[in-house]
C-alpha positions in Angstrom: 84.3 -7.7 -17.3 87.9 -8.8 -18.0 87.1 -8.5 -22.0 85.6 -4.8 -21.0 88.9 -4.3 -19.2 91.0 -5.2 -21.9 89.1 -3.0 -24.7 89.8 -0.1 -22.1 93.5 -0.6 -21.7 93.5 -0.9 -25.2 92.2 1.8 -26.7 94.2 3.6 -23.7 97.5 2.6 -25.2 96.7 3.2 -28.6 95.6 6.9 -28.0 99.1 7.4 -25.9 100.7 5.6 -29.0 98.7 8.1 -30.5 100.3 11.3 -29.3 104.0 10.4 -29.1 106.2 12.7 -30.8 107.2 11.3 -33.8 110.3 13.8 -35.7 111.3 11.0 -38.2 107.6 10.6 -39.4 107.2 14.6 -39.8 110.6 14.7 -41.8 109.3 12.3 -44.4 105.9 14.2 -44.9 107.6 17.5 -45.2 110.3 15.5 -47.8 106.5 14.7 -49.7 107.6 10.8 -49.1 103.8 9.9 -47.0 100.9 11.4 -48.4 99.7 13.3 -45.0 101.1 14.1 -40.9 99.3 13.7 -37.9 98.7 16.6 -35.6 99.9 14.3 -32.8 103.3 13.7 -33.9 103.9 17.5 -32.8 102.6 16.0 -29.6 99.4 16.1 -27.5 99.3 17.9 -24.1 95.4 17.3 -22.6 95.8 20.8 -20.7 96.8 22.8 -24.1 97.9 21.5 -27.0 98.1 24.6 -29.1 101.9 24.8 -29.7 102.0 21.2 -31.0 99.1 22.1 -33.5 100.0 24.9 -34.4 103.6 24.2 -35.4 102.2 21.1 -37.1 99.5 23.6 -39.1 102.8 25.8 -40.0 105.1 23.0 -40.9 104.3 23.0 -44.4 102.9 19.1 -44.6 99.8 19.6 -47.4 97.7 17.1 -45.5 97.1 17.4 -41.9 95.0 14.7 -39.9 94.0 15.4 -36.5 93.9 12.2 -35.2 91.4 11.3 -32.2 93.7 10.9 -29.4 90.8 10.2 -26.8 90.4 13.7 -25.5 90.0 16.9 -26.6 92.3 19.1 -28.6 92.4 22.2 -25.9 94.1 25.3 -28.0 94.4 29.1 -28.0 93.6 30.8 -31.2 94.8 28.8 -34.3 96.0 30.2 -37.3 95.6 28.4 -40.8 98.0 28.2 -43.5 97.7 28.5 -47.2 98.3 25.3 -49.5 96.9 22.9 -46.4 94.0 20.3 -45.9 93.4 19.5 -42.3 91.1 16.7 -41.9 89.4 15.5 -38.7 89.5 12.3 -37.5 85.6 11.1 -36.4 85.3 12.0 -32.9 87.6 14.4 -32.7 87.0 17.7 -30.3 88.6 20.8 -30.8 88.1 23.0 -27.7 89.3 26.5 -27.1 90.9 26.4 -23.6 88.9 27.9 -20.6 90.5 31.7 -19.4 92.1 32.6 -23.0 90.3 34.5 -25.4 90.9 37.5 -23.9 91.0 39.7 -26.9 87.8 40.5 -28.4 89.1 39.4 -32.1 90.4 36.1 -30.5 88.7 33.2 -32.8 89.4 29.3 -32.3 90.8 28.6 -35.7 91.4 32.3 -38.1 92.2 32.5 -42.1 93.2 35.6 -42.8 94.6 36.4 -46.4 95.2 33.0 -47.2 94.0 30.4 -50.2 93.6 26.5 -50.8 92.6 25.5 -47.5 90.3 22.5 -46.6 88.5 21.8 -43.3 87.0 18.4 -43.2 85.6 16.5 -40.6 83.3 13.5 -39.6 80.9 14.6 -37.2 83.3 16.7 -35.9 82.9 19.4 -33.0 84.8 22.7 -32.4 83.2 24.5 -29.4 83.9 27.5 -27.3 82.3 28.4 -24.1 79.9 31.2 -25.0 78.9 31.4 -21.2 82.1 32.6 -20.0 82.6 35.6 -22.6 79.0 36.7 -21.9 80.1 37.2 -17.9 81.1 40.9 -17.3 83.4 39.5 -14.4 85.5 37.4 -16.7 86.1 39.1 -20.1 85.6 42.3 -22.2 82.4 42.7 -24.1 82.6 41.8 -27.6 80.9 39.6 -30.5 84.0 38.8 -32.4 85.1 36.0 -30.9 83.9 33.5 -33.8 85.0 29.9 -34.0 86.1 29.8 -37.8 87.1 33.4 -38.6 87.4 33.4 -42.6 88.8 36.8 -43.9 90.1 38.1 -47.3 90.4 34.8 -48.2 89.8 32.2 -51.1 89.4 29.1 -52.6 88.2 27.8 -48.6 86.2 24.6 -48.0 84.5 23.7 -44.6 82.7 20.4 -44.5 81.8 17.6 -41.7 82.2 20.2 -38.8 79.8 21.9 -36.0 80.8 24.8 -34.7 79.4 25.8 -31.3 79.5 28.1 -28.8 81.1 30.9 -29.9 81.6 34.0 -28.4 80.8 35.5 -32.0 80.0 33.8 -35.2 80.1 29.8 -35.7 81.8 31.1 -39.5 82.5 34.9 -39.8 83.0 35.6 -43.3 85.2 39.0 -43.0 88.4 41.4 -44.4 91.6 41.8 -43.1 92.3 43.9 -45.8 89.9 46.1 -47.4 89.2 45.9 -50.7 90.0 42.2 -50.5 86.6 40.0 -50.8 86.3 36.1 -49.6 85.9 34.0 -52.8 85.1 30.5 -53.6 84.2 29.5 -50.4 82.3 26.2 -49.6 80.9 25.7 -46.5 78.9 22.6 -46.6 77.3 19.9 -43.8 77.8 21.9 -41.2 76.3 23.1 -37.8 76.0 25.7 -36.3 75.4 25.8 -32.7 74.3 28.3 -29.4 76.6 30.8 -30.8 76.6 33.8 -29.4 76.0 36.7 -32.2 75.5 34.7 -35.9 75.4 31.4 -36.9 76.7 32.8 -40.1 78.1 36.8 -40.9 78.7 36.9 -44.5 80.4 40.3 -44.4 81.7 39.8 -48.1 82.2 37.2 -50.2 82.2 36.6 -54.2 81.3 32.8 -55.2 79.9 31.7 -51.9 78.0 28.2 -51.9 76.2 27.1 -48.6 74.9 24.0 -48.2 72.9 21.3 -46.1 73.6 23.7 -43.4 71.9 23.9 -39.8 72.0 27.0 -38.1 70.4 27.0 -34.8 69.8 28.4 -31.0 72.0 31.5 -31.9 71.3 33.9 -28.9 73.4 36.4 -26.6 73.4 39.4 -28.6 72.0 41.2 -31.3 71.0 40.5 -34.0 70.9 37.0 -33.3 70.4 35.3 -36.5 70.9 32.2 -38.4 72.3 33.5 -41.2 73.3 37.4 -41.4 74.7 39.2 -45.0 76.0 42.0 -43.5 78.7 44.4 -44.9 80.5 47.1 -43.4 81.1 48.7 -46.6 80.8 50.1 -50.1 83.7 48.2 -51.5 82.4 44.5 -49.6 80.4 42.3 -51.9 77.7 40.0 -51.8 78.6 38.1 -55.1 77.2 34.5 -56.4 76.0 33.5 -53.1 73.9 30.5 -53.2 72.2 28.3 -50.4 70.5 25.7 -51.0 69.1 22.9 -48.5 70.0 25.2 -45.3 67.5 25.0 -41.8 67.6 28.2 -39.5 66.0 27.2 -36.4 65.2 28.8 -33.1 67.6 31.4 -33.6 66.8 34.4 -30.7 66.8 36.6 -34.1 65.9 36.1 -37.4 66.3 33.0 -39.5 67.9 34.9 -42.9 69.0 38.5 -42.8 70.2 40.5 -45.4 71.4 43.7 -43.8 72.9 45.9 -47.0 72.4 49.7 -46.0 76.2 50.0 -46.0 76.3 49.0 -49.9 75.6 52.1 -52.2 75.1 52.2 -55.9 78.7 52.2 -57.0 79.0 48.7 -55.0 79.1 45.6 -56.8 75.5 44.9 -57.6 74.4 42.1 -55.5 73.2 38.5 -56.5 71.8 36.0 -54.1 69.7 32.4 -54.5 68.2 30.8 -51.7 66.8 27.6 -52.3 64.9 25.0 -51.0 65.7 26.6 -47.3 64.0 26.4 -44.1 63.0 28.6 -41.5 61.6 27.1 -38.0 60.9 26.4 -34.6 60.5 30.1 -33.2 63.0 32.3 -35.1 61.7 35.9 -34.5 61.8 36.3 -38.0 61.8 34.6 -41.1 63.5 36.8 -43.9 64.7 40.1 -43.3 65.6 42.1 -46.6 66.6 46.1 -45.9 68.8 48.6 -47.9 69.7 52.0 -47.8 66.5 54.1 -49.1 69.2 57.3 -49.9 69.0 57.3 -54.4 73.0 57.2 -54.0 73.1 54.8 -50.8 71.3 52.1 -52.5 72.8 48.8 -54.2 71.2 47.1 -56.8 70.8 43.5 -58.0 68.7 40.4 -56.9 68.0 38.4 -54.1 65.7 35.0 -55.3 63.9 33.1 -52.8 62.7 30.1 -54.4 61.1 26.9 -52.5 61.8 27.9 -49.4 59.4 27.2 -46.4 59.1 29.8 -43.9 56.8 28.5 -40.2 56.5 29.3 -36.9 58.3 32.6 -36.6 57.1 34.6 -33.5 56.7 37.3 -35.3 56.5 38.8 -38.7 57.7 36.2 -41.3 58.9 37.9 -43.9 59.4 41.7 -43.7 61.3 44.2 -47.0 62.3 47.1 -45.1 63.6 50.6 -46.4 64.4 48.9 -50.0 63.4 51.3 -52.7 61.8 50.7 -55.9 64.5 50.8 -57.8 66.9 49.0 -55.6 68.4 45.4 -55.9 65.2 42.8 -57.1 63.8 40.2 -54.0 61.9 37.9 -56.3 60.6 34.9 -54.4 59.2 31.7 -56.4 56.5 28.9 -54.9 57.5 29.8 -51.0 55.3 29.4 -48.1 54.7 31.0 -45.2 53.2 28.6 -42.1 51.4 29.8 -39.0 54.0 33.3 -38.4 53.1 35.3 -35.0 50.4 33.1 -33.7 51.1 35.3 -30.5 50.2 38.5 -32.1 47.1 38.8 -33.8 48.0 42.4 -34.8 50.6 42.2 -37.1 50.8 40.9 -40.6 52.8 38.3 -41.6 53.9 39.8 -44.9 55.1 42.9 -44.7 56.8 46.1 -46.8 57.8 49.3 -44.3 59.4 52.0 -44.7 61.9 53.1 -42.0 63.0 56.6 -39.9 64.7 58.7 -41.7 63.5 57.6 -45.4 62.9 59.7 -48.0 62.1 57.6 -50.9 59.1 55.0 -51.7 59.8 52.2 -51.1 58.9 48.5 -53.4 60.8 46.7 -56.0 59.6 42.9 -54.6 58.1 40.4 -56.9 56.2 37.7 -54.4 55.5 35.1 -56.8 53.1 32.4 -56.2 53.3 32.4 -52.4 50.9 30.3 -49.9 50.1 31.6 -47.1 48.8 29.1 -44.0 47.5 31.2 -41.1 45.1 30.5 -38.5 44.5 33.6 -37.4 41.9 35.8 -38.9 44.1 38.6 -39.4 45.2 40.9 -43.1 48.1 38.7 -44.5 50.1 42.0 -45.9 50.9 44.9 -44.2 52.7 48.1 -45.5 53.6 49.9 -42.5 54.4 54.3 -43.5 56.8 55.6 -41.5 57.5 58.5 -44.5 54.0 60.0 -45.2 52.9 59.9 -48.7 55.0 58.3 -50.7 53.5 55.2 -50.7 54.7 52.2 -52.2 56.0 50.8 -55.9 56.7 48.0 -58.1 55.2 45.2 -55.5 53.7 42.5 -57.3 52.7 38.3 -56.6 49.6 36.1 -55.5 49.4 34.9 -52.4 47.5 32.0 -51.9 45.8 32.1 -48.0 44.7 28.7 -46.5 42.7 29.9 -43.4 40.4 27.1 -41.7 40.3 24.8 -44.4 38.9 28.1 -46.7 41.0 29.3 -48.9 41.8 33.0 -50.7 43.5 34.3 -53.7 44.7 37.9 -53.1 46.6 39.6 -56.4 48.7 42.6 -55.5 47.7 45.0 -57.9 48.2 48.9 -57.6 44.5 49.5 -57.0 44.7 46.8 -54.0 47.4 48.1 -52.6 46.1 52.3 -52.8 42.8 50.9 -51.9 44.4 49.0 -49.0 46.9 51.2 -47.9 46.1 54.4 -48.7 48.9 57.4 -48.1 49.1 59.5 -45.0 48.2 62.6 -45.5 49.5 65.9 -44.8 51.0 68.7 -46.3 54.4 67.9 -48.8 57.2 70.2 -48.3 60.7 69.1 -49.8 63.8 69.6 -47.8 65.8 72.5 -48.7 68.5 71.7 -51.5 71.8 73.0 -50.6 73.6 71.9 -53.8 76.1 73.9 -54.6 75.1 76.5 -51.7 77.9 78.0 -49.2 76.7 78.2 -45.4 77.8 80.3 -43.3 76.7 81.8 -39.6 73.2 82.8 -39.3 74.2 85.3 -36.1 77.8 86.5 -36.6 78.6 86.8 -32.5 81.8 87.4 -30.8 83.6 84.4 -29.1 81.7 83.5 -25.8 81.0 80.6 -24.2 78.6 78.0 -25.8 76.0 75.7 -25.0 76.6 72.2 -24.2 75.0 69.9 -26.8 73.9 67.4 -24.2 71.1 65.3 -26.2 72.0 61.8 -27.7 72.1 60.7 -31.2 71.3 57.3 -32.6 73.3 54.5 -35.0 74.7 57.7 -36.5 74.1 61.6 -37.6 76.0 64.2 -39.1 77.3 67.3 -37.1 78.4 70.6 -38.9 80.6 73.6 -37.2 81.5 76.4 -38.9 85.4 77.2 -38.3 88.0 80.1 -39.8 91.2 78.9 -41.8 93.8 78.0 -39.0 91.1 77.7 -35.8 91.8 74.7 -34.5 87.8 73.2 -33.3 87.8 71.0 -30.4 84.8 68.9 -28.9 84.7 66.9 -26.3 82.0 63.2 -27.7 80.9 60.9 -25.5 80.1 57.3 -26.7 77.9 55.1 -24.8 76.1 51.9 -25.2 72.7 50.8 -25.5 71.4 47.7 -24.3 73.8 44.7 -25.2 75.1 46.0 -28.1 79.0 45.4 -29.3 80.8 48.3 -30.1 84.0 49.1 -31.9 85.8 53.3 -31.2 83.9 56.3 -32.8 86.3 57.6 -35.6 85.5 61.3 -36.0 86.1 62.9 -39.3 86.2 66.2 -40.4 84.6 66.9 -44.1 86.3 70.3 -45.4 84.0 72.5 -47.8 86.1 71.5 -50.5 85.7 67.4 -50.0 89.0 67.4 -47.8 88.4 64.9 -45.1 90.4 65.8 -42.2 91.5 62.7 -39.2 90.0 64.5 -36.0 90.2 61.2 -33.5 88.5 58.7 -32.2 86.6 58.1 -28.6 86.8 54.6 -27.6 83.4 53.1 -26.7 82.1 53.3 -23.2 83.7 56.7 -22.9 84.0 60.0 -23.6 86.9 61.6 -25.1 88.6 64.8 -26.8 89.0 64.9 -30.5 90.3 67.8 -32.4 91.2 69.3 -36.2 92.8 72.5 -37.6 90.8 74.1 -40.2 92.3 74.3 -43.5 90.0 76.6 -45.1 86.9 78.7 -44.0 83.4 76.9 -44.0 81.2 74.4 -42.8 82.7 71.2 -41.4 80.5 68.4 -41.4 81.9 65.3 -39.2 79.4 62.2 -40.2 79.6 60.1 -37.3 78.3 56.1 -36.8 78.2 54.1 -33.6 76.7 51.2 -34.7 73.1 50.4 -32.3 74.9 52.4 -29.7 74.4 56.2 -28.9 76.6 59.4 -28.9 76.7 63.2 -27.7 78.8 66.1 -28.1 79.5 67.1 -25.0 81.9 70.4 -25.0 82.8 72.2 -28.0 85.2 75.1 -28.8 82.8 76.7 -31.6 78.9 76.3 -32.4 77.6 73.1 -33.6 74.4 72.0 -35.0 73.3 68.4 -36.0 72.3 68.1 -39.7 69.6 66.6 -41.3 70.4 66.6 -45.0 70.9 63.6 -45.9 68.3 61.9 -43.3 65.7 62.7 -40.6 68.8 63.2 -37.3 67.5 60.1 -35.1 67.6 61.3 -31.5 67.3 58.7 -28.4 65.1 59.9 -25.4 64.3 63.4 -25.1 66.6 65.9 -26.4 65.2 68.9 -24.6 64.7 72.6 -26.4 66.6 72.8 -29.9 66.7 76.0 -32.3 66.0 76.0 -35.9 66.1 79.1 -38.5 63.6 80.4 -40.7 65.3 82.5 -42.9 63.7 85.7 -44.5 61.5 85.0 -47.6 60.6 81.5 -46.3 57.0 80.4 -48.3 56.5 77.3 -46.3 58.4 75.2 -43.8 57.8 71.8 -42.0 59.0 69.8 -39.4 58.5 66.0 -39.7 58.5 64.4 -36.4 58.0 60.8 -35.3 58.8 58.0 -32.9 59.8 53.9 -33.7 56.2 52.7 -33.2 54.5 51.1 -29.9 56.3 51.8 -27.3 58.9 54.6 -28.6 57.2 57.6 -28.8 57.9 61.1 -28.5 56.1 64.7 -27.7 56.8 67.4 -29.8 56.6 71.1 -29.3 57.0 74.0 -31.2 57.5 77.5 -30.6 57.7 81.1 -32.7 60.0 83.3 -32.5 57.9 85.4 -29.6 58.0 81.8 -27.8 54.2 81.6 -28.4 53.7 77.8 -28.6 52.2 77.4 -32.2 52.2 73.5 -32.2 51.9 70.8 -30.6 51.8 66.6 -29.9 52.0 63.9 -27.7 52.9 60.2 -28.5 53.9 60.7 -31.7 54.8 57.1 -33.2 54.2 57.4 -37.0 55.0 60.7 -38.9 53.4 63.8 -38.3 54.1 67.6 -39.8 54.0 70.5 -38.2 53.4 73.3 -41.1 52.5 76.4 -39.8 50.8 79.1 -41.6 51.9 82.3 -42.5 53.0 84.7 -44.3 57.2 85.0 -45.6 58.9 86.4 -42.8 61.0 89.9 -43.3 63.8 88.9 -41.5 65.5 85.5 -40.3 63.6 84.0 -37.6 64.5 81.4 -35.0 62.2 79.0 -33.4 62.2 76.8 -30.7 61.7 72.5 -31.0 61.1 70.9 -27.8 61.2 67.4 -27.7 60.1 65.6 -24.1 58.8 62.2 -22.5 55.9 61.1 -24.0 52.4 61.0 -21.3 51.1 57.3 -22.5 53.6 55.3 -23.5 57.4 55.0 -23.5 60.1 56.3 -25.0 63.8 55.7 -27.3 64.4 56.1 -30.4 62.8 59.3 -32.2 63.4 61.5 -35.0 63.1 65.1 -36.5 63.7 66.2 -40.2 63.0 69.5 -41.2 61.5 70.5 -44.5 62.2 74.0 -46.9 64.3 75.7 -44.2 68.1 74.8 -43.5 68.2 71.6 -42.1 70.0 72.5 -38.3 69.3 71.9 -35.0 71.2 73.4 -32.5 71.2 73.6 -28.7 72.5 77.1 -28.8 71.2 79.3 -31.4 74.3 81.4 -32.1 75.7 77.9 -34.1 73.1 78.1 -37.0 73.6 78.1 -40.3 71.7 79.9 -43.4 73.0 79.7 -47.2 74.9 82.7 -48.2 73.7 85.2 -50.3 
């Protein structure tokens, strides 16, 4: 007992030895005379040491131990310097301190336009309190609060650490200036722990090596992954990235993500190697790969998957979404897929999809030699149509099926695949091509009061108002979330019909605010608005407005009531391409001359369906009538509308319709 007593007292002293000030000490490391400082000689308070470690981070020392002092390191936000190594002692907790974190950018430690820094630990643990930031009562929502925020940064090295907790990311690889990627960045035996958005966001990076990473019980909002490449925009990159020896594990999302619709083809082409990486324990998916499907929206380059094991998922295991054939390459080489979705017998564990709102086939994905072990009786592949038509391209590999101790060799071939998933079919009508086309007002009506356009749009859509040189157009946008989703403020800008973009405002989110512009010229504004997973509506409006489906089917969210469309004179054929986001989000659809006879209609409408009515080219312009309402049989969200050969508005009030000029 005495001995134990003794060992106690002991190590007491040496940790208050520990964290005594020591200014003679830091004098010779800044003079270069000892090779490396200890955080402690900046002192130790137990409550909050954050001044003493930062000020020893800023003091210019190279080296930097923090020293295990016998308690945790409690700390606000950290900021790293340039030109420093900071090693951990073994044992050593860093702890963000209970009540701070109040902003919703507020990280534990945060790199931002800095170079040559090393984080190196033994076991180490930096840890948050993801609880607390999740709690309505107690702090802001937000998914930003990451414990190693890395951004426009380069030549970083993280080793030895777990990162837990976060009220973000474990590592957020990010910009603070744009334009300016991460490069040569090492992040290497390291956990990542019951954070709260990511294990991992790579947002950009160029020369990126992960490895013998663990990423794990990520859960608190979406999208909940292990591992998420995810930029925000054209001029991001995902550059050299290679991970190699990496386990995603019961992650509430999906084990490996690559989320890329925000690269386009004049992004940096992307190139990707995963290897010898694991997916487990109940992720809800293995490997996510989805683009943009739009021929200029789409990045190129490859993505190899090679020796990686993917088992257990609760649902689909490995699922190519949106990516068109002649998008960036996902070659995968000798993977396996183990015993996906045991829960549900319905779905396939392989699958290609197209999404709402594409236009394009989609394909490009070379499976290689891949096994497939599933117990359950069930088509391995799946190629779900969301389009109509189109089909898909350029899919090739063997899949090897090991089904109660039987086993089956299926090629992909394009006979199997037309055999097995033959297009939907319906009549083809292209959407109108306004290339080069001026719009103007369908009804030329004096200026009276118009209708509120009180329907919701989804993720994002594109509104378009027509407006005299000098009006000033005024509309009042609400912004709103969905779910649990994280938002950022809705920045609403004006595109002239010259290119111009015009600054009109932003609505913070949760809200509903007034934005505004001055036209500079006569013509069609188009104001291109994204919210993220969240939802927006116009609510008030100085002049007409119609939402725009151009570019993409408009993606509505519930039931957006009666909306007017024109059919302008001379019109051969016309469609309008309706559908819902599967089981469970369906829609009914109704559609109505222009003597409001009802000429069409459906109920739960999930995948794609046309209505093409029949007749002859109208003398004059005609409007009709859309009426989208609550499905009878099923539920309802997210839905969408694209129309086909006829200008592609909607409008709540059909005074704000558009036709090309002649």
């Amino acid at each position: 007992m005495k001995q134990s007593l003794t060992v106690l007292l002991a190590a007491t002293l040496f940790s208050l030895a520990a964290a005594a000030e020591r200014p003679d000490l830091i004098a010779q490391a800044k003079r270069g005379e000892i090779p490396e400082a200890k955080a402690s000689w900046w002192g130790f308070d137990a409550a909050d040491s954050t001044d003493a470690l930062q000020t020893a981070i800023k003091s210019g020392v190279k080296r930097l131990v923090v020293d295990n002092v016998g308690k945790p390191w409690i700390v606000r936000p950290i900021f790293l310097e340039s030109n420093l190594t900071v090693v951990f002692e073994k044992g050593v907790v860093v702890e963000a301190k209970k009540g701070e974190f109040k902003g919703s950018n507020d990280s534990l430690f945060t790199s931002a336009i800095k170079h040559d820094i090393e984080l190196i630990g033994d076991g180490t643990i930096l840890r948050m309190h993801r609880a607390d930031y999740d709690n309505p009562k107690l702090y802001k929502k937000a998914e930003w609060r990451h414990v190693l925020s890395i951004r426009s940064s380069k030549n970083v090295t993280v080793s030895g650490l777990t990162l837990a907790l976060s009220g973000g990311d474990g590592i957020y690889l990010g910009v603070s200036k744009r334009g300016v990627t991460n490069e040569n960045i090492v992040i290497k035996d390291v956990i990542c722990d019951r954070n709260y958005r990511q294990g991992i966001s790579v947002i950009t990076a160029r020369n990126l090596l992960i490895e013998n990473v663990v990423m794990k019980d990520t859960g608190g909002t979406p999208p909940a992954a292990g591992i998420d490449f995810e930029p925000n925009h054209p001029s991001e990159q995902v550059v050299n990235c290679v991970m190699r020896n990496c386990v995603a594990e019961n992650n509430h999302g999906v084990g490996y993500v690559f989320y890329l619709p925000n690269l386009h083809t004049d992004s940096a082409p992307v190139s990707v190697r995963l290897e010898n990486c694991i997916s487990r324990n109940g992720n809800r998916s293995d490997f996510v790969f989805i683009t943009g499907n739009d021929k200029d929206k789409t990045v190129g380059g490859k993505v190899e998957v090679v020796n990686c094991r993917f088992e257990g998922s609760k649902g689909t295991s490995v699922s190519i979404d949106r990516k068109p054939a002649d998008g960036a390459a996902v070659v995968f080489e000798n993977c396996v897929v183990d015993s996906p979705a045991l829960a549900q017998p319905g779905i396939a564990p392989i699958v290609v999809r197209s999404q709402a709102g594409n236009r394009r086939s989609v394909g490009g994905v070379d499976f290689g030699n891949m096994t497939v072990i599933d117990p359950v009786e069930r088509p391995v592949f799946g190629y779900e149509d969301w389009i109509g038509g189109t089909g898909v391209e350029s899919l090739k590999g063997t899949f090897l099926i090991k089904r109660g101790g039987k086993e089956e060799t299926i090629v992909l071939t394009k006979a199997w695949l037309s055999k097995a998933f033959p297009p939907r079919s319906y009549k083809q009508v292209p959407p109108l091509d306004l290339t080069g086309k001026t719009l103007v007002p369908a009804m030329r009506v004096p200026n009276v009061p118009v209708a509120r356009n009180d329907y919701y749009l989804r993720k994002a859509g594109t509104y378009a108002v027509y407006a005299k040189q000098g009006e000033t157009v005024a509309l009042r946008v609400k912004h709103t979330q969905v779910g649990k989703y994280g938002g950022k403020p809705l920045k609403v800008v004006a595109i002239a019909p010259s290119g111009k973009k015009v600054n009109a405002g932003a609505v913070p989110f949760q809200a509903a605010g007034e934005v505004s512009f001055v036209a500079s010229e006569t013509g069609v504004y188009r104001l291109p608005l994204k919210c993220g997973a969240n939802r927006m509506a116009i609510t008030g409006v100085s002049h007409p407005v119609v939402v725009s489906s151009e570019n993409s089917a408009i993606g509505f969210i519930g039931a957006a009531g009666d909306l007017y469309f024109l059919v302008p004179a001379g019109t051969k054929e016309f469609g309008v391409f309706i559908y819902g986001q599967g089981a469970g989000e369906a829609i009914k659809a109704t559609v109505f001359d222009p003597t409001g006879k009802q000429v069409w209609e459906k109920d739960n409408i999930t995948l794609p369906e046309m209505c093409a009515p029949e007749q002859a080219p109208p003398a004059e312009d005609q409007v009709w009538r859309l009426r989208l309402t609550k499905p009878s049989g099923t539920t309802y969200e997210d839905n969408f509308v694209d129309l086909r050969g006829i200008p592609p508005f909607l409008a709540r009030d059909p005074r704000a319709l558009l036709t090309i000029s002649k």
